[in-house]
PyMOL Python script that loads the backbone (N, CA, C, O; Angstrom):
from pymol import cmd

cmd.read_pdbstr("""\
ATOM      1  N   UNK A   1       0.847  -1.158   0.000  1.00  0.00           N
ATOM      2  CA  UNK A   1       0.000   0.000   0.000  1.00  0.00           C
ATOM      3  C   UNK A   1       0.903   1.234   0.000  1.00  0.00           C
ATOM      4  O   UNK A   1       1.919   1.314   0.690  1.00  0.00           O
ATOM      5  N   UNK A   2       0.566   1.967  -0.629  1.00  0.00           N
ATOM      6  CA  UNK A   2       1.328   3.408  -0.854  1.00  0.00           C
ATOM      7  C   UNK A   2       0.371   4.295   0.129  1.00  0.00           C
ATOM      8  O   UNK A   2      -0.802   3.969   0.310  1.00  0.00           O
ATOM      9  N   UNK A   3       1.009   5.551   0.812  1.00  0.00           N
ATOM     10  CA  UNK A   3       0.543   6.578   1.618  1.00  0.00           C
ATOM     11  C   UNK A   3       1.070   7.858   0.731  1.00  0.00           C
ATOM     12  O   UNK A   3       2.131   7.803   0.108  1.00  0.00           O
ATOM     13  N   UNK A   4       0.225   9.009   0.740  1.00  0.00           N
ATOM     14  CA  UNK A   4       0.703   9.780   0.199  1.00  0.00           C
ATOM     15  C   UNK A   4       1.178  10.741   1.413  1.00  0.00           C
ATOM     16  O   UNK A   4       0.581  10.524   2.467  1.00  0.00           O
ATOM     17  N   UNK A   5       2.184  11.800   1.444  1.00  0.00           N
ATOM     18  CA  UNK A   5       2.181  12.792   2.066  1.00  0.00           C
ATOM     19  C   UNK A   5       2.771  13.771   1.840  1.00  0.00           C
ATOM     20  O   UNK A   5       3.796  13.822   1.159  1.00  0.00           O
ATOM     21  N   UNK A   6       2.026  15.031   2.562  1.00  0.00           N
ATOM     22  CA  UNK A   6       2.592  16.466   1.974  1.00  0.00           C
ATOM     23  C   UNK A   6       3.527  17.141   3.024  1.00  0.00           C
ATOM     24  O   UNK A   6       3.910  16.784   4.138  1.00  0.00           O
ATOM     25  N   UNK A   7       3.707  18.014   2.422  1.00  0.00           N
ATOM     26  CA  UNK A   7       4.573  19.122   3.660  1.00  0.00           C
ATOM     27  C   UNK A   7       4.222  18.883   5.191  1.00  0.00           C
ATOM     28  O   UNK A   7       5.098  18.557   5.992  1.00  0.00           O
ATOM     29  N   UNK A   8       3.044  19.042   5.512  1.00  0.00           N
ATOM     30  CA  UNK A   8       2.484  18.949   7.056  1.00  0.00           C
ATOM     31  C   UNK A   8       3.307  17.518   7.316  1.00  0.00           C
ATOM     32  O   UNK A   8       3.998  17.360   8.322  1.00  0.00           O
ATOM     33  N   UNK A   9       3.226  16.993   6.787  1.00  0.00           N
ATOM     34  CA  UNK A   9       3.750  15.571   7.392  1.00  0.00           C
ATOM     35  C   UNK A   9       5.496  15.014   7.193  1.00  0.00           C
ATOM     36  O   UNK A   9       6.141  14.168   7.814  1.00  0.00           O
ATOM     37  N   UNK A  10       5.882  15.978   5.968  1.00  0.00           N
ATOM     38  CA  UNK A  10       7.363  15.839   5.877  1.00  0.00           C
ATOM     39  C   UNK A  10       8.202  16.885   6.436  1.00  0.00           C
ATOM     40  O   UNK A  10       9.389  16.741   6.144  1.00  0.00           O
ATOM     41  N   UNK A  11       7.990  17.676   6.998  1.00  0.00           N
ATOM     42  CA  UNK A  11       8.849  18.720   7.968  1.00  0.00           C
ATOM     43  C   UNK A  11       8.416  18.330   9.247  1.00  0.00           C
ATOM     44  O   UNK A  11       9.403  18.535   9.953  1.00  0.00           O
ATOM     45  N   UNK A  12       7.653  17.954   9.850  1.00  0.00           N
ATOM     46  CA  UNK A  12       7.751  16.986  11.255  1.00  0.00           C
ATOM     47  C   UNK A  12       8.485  15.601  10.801  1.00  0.00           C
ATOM     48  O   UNK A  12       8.670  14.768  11.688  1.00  0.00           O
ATOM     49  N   UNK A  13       8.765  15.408   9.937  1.00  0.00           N
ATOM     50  CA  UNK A  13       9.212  14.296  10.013  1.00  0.00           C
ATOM     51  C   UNK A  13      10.726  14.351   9.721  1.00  0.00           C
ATOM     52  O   UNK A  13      11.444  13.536  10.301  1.00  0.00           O
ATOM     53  N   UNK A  14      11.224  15.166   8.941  1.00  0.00           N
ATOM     54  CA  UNK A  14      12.273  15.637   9.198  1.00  0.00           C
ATOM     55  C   UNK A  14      12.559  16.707   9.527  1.00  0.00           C
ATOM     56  O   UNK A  14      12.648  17.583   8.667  1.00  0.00           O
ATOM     57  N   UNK A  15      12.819  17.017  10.995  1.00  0.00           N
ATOM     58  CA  UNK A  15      13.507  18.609  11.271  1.00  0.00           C
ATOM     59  C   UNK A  15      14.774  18.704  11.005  1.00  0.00           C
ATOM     60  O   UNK A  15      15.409  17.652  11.069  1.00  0.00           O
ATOM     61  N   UNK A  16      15.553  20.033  10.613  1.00  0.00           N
ATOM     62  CA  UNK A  16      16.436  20.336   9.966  1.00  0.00           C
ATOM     63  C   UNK A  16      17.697  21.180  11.114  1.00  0.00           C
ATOM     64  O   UNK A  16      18.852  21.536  10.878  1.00  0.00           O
ATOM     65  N   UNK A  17      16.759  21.287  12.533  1.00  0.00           N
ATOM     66  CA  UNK A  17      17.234  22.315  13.786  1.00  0.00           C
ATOM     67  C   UNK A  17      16.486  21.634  14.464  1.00  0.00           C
ATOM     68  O   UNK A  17      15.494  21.059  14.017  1.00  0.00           O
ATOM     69  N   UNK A  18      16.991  21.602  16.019  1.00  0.00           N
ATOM     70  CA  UNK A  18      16.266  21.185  17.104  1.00  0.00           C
ATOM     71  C   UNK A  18      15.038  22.221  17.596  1.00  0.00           C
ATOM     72  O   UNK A  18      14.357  21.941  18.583  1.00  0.00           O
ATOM     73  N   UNK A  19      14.882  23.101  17.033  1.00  0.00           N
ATOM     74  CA  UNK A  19      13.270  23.885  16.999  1.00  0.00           C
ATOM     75  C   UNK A  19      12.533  22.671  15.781  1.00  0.00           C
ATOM     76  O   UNK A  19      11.486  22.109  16.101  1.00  0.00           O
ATOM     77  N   UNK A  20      13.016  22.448  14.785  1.00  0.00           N
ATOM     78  CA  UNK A  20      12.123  21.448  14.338  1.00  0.00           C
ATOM     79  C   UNK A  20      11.361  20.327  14.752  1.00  0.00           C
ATOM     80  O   UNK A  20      10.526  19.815  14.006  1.00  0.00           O
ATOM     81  N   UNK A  21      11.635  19.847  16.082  1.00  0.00           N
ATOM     82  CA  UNK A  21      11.394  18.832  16.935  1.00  0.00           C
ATOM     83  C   UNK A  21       9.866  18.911  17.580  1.00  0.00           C
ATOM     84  O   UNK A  21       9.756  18.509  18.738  1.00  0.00           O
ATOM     85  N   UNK A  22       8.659  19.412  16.893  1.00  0.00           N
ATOM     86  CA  UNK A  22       7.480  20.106  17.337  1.00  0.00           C
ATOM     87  C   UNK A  22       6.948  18.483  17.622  1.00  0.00           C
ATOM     88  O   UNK A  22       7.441  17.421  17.244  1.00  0.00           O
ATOM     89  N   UNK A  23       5.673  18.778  18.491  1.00  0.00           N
ATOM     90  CA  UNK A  23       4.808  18.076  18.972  1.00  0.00           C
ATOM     91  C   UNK A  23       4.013  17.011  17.782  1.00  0.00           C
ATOM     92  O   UNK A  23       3.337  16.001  17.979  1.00  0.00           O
ATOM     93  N   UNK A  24       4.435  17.749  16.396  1.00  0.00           N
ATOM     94  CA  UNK A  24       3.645  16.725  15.269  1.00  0.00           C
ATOM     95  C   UNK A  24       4.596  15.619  14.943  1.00  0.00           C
ATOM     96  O   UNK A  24       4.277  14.657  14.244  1.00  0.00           O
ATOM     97  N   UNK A  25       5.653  15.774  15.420  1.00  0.00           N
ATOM     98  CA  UNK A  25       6.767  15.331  14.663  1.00  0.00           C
ATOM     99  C   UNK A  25       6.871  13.897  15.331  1.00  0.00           C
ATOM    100  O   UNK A  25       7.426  12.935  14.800  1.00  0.00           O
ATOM    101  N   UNK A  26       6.351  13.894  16.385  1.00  0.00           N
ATOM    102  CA  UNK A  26       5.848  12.287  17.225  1.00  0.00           C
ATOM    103  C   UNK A  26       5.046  11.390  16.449  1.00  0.00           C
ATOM    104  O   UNK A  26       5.394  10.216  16.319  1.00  0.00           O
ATOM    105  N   UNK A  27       3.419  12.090  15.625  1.00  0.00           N
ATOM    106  CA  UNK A  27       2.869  11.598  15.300  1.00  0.00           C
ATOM    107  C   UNK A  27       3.578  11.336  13.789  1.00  0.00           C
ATOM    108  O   UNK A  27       3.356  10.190  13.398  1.00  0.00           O
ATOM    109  N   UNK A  28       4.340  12.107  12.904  1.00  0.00           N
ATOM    110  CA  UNK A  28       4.841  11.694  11.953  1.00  0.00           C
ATOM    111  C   UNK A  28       5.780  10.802  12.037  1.00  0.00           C
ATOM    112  O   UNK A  28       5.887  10.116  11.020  1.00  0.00           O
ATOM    113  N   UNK A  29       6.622  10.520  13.023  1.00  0.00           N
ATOM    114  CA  UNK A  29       7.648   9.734  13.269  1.00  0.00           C
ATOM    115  C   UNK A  29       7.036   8.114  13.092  1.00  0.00           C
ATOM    116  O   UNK A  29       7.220   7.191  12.298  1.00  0.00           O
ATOM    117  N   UNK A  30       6.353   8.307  14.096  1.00  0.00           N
ATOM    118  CA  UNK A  30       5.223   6.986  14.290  1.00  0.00           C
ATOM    119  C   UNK A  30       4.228   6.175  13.139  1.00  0.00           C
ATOM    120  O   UNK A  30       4.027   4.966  13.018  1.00  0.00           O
ATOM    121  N   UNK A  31       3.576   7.574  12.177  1.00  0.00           N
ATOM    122  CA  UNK A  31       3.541   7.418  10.595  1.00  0.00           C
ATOM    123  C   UNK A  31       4.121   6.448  10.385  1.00  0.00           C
ATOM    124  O   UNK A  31       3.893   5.290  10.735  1.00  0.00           O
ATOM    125  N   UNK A  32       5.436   7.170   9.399  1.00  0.00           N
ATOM    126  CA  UNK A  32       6.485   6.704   9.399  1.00  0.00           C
ATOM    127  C   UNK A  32       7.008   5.038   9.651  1.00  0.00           C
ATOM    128  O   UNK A  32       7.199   4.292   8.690  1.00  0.00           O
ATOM    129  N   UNK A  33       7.194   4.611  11.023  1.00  0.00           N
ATOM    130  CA  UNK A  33       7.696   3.602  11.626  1.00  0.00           C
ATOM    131  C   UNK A  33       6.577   2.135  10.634  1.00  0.00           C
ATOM    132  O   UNK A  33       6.853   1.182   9.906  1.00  0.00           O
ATOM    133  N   UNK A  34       5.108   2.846  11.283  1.00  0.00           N
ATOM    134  CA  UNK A  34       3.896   2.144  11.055  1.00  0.00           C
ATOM    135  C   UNK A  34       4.404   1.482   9.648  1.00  0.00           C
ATOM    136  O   UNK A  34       4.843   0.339   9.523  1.00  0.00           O
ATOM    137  N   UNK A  35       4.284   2.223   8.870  1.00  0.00           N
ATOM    138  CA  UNK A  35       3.983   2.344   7.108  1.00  0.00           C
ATOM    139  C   UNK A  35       5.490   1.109   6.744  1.00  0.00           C
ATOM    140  O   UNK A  35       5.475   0.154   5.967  1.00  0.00           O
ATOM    141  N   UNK A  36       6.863   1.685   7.785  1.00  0.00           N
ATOM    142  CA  UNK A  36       7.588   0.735   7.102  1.00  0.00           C
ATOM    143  C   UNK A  36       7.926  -0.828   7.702  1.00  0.00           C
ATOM    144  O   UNK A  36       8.596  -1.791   7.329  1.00  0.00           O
ATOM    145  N   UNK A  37       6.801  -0.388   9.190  1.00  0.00           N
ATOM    146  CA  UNK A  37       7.000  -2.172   9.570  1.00  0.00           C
ATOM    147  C   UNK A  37       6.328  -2.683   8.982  1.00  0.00           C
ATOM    148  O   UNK A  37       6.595  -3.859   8.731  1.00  0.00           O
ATOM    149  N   UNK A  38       4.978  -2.037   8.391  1.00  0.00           N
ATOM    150  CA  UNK A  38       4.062  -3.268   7.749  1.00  0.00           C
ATOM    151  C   UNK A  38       4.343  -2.998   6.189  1.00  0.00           C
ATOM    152  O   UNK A  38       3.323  -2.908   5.506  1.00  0.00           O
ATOM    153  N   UNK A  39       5.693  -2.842   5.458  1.00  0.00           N
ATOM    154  CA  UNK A  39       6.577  -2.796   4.340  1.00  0.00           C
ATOM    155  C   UNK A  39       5.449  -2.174   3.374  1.00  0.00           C
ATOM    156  O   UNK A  39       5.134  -2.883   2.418  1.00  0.00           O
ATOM    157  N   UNK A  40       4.962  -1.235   3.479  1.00  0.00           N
ATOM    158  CA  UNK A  40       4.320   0.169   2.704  1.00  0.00           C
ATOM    159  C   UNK A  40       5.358   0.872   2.271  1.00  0.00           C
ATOM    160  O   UNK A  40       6.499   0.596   2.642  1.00  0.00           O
ATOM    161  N   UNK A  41       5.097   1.851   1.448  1.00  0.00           N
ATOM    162  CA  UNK A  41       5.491   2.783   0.709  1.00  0.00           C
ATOM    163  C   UNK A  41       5.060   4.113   1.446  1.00  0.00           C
ATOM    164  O   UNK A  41       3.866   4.177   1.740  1.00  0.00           O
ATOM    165  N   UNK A  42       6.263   5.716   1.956  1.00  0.00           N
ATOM    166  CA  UNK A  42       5.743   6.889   1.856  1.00  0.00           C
ATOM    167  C   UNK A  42       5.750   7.716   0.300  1.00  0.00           C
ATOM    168  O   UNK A  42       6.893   7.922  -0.108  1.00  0.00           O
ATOM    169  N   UNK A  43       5.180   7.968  -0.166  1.00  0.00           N
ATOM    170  CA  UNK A  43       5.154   8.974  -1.796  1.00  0.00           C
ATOM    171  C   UNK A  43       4.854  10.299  -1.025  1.00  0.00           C
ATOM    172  O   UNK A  43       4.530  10.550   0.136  1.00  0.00           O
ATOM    173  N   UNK A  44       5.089  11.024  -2.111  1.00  0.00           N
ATOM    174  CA  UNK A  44       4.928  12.878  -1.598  1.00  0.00           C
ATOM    175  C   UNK A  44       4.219  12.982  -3.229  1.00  0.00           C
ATOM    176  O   UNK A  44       4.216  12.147  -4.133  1.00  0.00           O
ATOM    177  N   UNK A  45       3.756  14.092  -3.176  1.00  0.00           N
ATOM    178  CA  UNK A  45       3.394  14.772  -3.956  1.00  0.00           C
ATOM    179  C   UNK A  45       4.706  15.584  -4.967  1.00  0.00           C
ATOM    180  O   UNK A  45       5.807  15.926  -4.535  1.00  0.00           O
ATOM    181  N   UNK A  46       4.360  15.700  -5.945  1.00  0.00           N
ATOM    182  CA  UNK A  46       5.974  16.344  -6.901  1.00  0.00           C
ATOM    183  C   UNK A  46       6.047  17.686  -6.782  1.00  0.00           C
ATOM    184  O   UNK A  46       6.978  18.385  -7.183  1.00  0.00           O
ATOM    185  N   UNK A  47       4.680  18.191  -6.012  1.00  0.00           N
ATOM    186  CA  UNK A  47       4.506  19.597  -5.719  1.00  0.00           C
ATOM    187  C   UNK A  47       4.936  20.192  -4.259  1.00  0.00           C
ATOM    188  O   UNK A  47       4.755  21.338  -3.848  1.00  0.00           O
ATOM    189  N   UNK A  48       5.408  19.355  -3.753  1.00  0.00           N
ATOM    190  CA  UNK A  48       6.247  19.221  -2.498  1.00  0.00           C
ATOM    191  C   UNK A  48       7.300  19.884  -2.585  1.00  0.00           C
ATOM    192  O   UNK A  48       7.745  20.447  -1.585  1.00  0.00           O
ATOM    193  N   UNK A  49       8.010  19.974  -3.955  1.00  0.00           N
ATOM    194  CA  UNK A  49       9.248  20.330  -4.101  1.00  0.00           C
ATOM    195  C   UNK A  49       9.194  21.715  -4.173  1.00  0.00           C
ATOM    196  O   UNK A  49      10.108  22.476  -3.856  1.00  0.00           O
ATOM    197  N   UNK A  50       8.079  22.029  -4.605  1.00  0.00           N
ATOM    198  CA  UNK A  50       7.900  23.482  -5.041  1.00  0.00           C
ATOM    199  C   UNK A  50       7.239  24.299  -3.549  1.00  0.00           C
ATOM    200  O   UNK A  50       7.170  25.528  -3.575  1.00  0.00           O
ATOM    201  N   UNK A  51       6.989  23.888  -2.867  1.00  0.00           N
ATOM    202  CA  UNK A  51       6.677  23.959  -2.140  1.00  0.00           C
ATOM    203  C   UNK A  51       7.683  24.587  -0.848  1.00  0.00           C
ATOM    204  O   UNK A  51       7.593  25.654  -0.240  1.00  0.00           O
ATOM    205  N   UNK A  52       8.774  23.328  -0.696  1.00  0.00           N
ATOM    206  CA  UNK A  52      10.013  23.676  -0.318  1.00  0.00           C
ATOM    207  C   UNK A  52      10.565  24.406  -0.810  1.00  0.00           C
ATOM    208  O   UNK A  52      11.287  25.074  -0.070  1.00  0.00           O
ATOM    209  N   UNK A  53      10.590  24.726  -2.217  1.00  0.00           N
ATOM    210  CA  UNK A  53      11.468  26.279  -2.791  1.00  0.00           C
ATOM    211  C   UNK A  53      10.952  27.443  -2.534  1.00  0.00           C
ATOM    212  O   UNK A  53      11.508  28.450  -2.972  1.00  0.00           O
ATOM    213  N   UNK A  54       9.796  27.530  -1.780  1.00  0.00           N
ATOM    214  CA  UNK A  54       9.038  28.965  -1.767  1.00  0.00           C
ATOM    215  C   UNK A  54       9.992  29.163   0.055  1.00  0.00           C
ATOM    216  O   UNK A  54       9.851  30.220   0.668  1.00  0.00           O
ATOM    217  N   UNK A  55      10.527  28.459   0.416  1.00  0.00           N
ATOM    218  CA  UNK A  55      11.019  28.663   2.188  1.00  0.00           C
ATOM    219  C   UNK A  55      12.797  29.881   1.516  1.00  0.00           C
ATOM    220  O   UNK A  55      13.851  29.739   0.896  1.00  0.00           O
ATOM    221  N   UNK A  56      12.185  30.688   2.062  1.00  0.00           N
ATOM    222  CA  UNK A  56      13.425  32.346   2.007  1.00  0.00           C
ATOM    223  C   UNK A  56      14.951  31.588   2.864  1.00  0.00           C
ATOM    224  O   UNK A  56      16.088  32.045   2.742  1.00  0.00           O
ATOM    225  N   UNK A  57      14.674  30.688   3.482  1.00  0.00           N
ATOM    226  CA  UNK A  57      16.268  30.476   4.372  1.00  0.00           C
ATOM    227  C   UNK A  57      16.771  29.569   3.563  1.00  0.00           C
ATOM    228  O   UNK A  57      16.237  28.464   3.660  1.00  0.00           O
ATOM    229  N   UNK A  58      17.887  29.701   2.558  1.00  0.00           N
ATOM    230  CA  UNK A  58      18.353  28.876   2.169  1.00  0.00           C
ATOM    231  C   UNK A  58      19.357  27.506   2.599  1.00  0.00           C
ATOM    232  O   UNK A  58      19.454  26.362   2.154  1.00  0.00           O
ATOM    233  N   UNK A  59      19.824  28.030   3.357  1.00  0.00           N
ATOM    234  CA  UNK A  59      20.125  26.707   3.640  1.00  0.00           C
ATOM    235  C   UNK A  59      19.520  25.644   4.211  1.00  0.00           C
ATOM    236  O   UNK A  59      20.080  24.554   4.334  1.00  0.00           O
ATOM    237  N   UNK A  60      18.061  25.950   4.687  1.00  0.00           N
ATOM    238  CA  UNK A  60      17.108  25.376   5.547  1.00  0.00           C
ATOM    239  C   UNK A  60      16.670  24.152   4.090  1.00  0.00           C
ATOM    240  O   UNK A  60      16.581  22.926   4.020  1.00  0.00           O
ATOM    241  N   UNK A  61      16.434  25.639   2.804  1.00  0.00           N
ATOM    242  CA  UNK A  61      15.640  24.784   1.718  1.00  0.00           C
ATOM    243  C   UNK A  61      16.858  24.000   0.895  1.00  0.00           C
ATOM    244  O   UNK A  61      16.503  23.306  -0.058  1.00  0.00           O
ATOM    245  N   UNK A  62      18.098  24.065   1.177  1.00  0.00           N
ATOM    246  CA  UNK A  62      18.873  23.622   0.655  1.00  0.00           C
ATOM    247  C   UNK A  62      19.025  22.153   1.175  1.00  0.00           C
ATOM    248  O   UNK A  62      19.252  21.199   0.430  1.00  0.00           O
ATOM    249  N   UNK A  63      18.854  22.061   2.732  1.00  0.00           N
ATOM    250  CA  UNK A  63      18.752  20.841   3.149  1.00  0.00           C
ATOM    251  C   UNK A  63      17.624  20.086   2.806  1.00  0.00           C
ATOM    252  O   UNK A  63      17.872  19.025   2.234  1.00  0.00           O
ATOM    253  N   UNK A  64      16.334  20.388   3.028  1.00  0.00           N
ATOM    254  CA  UNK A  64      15.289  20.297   2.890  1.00  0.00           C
ATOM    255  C   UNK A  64      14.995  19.398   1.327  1.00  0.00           C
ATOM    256  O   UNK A  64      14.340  18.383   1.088  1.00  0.00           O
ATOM    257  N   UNK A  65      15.886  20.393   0.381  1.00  0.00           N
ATOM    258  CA  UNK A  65      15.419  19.585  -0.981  1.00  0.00           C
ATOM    259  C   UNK A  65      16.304  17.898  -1.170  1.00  0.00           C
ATOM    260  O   UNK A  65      15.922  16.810  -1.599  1.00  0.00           O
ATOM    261  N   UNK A  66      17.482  18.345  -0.666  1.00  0.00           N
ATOM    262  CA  UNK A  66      18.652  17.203  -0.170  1.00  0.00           C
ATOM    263  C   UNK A  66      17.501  15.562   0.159  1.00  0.00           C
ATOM    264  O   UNK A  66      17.232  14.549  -0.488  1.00  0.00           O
ATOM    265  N   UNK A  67      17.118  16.140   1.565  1.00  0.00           N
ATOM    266  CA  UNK A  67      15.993  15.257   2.059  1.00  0.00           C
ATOM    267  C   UNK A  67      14.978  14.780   1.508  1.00  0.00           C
ATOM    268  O   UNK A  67      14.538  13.788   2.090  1.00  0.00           O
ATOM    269  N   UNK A  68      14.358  15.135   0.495  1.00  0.00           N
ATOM    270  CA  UNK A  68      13.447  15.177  -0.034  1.00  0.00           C
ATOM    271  C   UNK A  68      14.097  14.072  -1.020  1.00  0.00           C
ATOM    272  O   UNK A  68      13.585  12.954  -1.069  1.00  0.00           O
ATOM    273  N   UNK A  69      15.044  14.339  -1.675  1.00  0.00           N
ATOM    274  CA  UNK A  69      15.088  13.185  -2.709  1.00  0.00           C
ATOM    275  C   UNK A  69      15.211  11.708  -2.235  1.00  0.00           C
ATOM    276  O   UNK A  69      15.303  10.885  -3.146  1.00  0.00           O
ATOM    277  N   UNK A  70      15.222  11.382  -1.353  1.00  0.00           N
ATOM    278  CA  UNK A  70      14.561   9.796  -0.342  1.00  0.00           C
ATOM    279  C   UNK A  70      13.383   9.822  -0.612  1.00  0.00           C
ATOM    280  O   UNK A  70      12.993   8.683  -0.355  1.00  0.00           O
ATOM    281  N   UNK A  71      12.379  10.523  -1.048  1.00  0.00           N
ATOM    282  CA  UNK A  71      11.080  10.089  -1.002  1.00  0.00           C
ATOM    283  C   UNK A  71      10.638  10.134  -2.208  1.00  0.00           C
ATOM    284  O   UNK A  71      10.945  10.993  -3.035  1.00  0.00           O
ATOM    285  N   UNK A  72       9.717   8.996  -2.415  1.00  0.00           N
ATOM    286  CA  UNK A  72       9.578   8.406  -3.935  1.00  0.00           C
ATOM    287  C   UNK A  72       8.160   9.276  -4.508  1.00  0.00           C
ATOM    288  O   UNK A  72       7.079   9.157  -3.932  1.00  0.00           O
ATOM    289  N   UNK A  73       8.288   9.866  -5.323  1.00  0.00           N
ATOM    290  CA  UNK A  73       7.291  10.631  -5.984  1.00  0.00           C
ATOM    291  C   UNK A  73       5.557   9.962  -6.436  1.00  0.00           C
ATOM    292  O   UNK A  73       5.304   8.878  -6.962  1.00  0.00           O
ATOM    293  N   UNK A  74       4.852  10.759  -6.122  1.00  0.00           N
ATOM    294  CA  UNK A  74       3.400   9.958  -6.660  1.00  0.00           C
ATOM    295  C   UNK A  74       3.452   9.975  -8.314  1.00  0.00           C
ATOM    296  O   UNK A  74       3.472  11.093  -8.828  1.00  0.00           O
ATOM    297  N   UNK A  75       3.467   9.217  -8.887  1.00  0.00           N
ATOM    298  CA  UNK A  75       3.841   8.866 -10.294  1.00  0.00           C
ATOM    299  C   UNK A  75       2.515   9.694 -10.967  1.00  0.00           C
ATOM    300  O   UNK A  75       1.451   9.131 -10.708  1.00  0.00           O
ATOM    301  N   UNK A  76       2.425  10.558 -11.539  1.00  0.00           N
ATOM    302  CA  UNK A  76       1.278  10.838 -12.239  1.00  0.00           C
ATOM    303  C   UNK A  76       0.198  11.655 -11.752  1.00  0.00           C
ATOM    304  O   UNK A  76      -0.737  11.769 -12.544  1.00  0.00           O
ATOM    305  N   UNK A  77       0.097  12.207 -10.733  1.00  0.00           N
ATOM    306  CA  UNK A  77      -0.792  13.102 -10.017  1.00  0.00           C
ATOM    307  C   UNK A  77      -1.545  13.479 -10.549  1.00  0.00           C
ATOM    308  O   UNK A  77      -1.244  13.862 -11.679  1.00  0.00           O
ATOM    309  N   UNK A  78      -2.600  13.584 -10.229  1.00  0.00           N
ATOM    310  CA  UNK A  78      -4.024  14.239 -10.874  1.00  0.00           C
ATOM    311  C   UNK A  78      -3.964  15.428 -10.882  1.00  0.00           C
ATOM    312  O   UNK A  78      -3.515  15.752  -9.782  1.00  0.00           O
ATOM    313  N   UNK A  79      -4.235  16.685 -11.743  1.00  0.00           N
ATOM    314  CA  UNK A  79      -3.773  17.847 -11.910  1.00  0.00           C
ATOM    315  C   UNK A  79      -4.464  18.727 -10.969  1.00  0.00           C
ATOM    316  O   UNK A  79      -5.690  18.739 -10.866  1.00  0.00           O
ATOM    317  N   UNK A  80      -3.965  19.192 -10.535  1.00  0.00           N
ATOM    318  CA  UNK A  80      -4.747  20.568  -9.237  1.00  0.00           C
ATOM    319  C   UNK A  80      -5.136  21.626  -9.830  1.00  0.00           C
ATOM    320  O   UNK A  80      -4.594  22.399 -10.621  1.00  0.00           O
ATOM    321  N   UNK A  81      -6.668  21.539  -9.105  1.00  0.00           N
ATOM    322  CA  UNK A  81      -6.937  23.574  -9.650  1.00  0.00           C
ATOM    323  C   UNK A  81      -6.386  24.383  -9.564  1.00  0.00           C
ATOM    324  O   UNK A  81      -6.415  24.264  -8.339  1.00  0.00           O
ATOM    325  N   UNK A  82      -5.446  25.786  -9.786  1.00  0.00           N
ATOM    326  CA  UNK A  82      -4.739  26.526 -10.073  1.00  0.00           C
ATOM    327  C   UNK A  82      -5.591  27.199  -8.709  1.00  0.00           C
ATOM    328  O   UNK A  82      -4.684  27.505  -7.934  1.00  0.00           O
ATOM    329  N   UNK A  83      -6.679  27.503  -8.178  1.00  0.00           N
ATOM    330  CA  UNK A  83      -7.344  28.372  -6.757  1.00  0.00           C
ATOM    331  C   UNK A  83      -6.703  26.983  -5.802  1.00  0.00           C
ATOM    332  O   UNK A  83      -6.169  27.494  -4.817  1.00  0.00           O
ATOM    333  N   UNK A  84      -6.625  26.138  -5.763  1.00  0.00           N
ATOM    334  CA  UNK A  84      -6.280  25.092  -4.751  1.00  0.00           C
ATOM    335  C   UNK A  84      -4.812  25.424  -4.105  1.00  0.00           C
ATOM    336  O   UNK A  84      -4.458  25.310  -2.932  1.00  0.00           O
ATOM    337  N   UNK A  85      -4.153  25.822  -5.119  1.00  0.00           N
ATOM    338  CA  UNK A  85      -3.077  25.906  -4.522  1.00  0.00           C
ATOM    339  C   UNK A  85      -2.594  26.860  -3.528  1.00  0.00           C
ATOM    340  O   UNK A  85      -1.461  26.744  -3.061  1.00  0.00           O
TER     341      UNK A  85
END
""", "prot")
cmd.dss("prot")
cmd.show_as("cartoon", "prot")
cmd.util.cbc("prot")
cmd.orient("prot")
């Protein structure tokens, strides 16, 4: 089974500074653990990336994109309304 996830769930899951260490970051961790003991898949969205490039601290988004390439892309995404975003 594949899980998809977005930003909310991949910056608790990886913090980049020990301020990153927030209270969600338990429940993403745990995500996480869940998905790969019972040998699932995490996917992100490909708009994730863009997402991470809009963050002004570069080296934050410099790490950030680093990290990001561990996670396997949703192959084909259904196209988003242009107001959604």
């Amino acid at each position: 089974m594949k899980f998809l996830i977005d930003t909310n769930i991949l910056l608790p899951l990886e913090p980049v500074v020990p301020q990153g260490i927030t209270p969600d970051a338990s429940a993403a961790m745990e995500l996480a653990r869940l998905v790969s003991e019972s040998r699932n898949q995490l996917l992100v969205h490909p708009l994730v990336s863009a997402d991470i490039a809009n963050d002004d601290e570069e080296d934050r988004r410099r790490i950030r994109e680093h990290i990001l390439a561990k996670y396997a892309k949703l192959p084909d995404p259904p196209a988003i309304a242009p107001h959604s975003i």
